[in-house]
N, C-alpha and C positions, 0 to 999 in steps of 0.2 A: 645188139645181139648178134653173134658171129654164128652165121650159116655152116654147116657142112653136107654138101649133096649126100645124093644116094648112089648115083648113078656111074657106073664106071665107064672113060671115053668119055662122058658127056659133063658132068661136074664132081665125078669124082678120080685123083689119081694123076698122076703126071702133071705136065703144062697145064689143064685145065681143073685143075682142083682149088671145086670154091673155098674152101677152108684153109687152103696152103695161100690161095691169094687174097686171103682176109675181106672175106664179103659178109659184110652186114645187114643187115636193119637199123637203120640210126633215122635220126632226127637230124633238121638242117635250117641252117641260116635263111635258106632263102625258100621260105613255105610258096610261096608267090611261082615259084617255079615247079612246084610236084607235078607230075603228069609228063612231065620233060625231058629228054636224056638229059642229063647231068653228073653223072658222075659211073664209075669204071667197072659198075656189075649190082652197087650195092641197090637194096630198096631202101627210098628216101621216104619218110613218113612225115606230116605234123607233127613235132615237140610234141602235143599234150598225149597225143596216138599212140607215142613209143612211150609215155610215159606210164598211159592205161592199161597197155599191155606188160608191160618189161616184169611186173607181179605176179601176173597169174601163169607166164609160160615159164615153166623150169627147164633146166637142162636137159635134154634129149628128146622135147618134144617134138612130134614131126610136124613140119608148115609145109604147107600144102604153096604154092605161089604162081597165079595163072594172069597171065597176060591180057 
């Protein structure tokens, strides 16, 4: 699912815009390592996680995402 902020300066717009630098929610090879950096912005989920949700959010929904 490809993200796009809200936020202008902070993830939306210029250099830093999450949607121009293709950040997701995907699912990953390596479940063993979620919790991890590993990779350049996106949220890494379990396979079956992404796959529980990828149905019930449509497009435009807002996600909320807290650290």
């Amino acid at each position: 699912m490809w993200l796009e902020g809200m936020e202008p300066g902070h993830n939306q717009g210029g250099y830093v815009d999450t949607y121009q630098r293709y950040i997701y929610i995907h699912g990953t090879q390596e479940e063993g390592l979620l919790g991890q950096p590993a990779s350049h912005g996106c949220v890494r989920m379990a396979n079956q996680d992404v796959i529980d949700l990828f149905e019930p959010v449509m497009v435009g929904t807002f996600v909320y995402i807290a650290g």
